[in-house]
N, C-alpha and C positions, 0 to 999 in steps of 0.2 A: 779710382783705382780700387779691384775689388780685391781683397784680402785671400780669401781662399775660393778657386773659383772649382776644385773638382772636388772629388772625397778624397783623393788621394792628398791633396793641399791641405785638406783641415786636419788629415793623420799627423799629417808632417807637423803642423802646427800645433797638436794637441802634443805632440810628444816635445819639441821645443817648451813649451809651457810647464810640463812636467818636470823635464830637464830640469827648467831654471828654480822651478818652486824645492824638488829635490837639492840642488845645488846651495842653494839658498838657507834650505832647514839644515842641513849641514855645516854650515856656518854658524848658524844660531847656534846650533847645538853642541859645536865649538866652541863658541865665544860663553855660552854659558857653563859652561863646564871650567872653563878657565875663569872665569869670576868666580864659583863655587869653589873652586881648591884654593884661588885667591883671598876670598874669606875663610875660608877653614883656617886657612894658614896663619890669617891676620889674628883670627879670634883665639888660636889653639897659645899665639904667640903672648899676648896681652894676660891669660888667664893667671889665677891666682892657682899655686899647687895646691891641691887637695891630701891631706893626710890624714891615711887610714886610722880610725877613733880605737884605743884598746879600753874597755868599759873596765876590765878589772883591775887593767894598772892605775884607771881613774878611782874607781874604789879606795883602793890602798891608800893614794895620796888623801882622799876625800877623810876617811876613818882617819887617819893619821895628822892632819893638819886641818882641815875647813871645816870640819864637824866641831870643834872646840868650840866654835862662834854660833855659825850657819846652822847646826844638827846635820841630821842625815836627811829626817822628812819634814821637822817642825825646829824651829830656832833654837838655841842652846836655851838655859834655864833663866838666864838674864831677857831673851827676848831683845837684846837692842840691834842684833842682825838680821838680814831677809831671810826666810828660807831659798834654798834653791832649787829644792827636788821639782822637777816637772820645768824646768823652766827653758825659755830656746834656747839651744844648744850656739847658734850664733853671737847671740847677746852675750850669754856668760863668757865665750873665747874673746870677743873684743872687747869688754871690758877688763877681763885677766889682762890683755896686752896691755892696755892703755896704763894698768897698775904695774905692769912690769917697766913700761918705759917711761912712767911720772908723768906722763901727760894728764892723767887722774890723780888725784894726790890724796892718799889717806899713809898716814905713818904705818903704820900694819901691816897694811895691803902692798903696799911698796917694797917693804922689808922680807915678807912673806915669797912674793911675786917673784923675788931680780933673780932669783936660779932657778926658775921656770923655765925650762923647752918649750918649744913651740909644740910637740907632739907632747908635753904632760900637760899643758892647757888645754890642748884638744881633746887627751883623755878624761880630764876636770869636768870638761863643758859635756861631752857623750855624756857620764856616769849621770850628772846630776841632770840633764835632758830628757834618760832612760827614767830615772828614779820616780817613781809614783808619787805624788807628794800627799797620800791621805794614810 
């Protein structure tokens, strides 16, 4: 049995083939399109909120309470604290929490911590992130 036996037969066939490959990418391009908004969705749903960092309101707090210990760019005059100028803005916010929720336990840092917002720990963590430490 031969396949396409005129030109007019192999037109017919080349456009059947097209059809299907057409038809086909169509589909892919559906079905991936629906997996993409699929993950968008899944990952937009899981994420942690981000909240906007205010550096001055972290200042304020920073002058006003963590400088006593910590300084602004080098330790207070006792020297038994870290500094924190320069340091990642991550670390410092998950350890503020951890001191706000006692899962960290320092008497001080506990005491200090527990009227902490989440958005003044995040301005904490920006201020001393931004701050140059030399």
């Amino acid at each position: 049995m031969k396949i396409a036996e005129t030109d007019g037969d192999s037109e017919i066939l080349l456009k059947v083939v097209q059809y299907i490959y057409i038809r086909d990418f169509k589909k892919r391009n559906k079905m991936l399109l629906r997996l993409y908004s699929i993950l968008i969705t899944y990952s937009m749903t899981f994420c942690t909120p981000v909240f906007a960092s205010d550096i001055n309101a972290g200042q304020q707090i920073v002058e006003d309470v963590c400088s006593h210990c910590h300084g602004l760019r080098k330790p207070s005059a006792q020297g038994m604290f870290p500094a924190l100028a320069g340091r990642d803005q991550r670390r410092i916010r998950d350890v503020l929490r951890q001191y706000r929720s006692k899962t960290r336990l320092s008497a001080i840092m506990n005491n200090l911590t527990g009227s902490l917002t989440n958005q003044d720990i995040n301005n904490i963590a920006a201020y001393y992130n931004w701050l140059d430490p030399n």
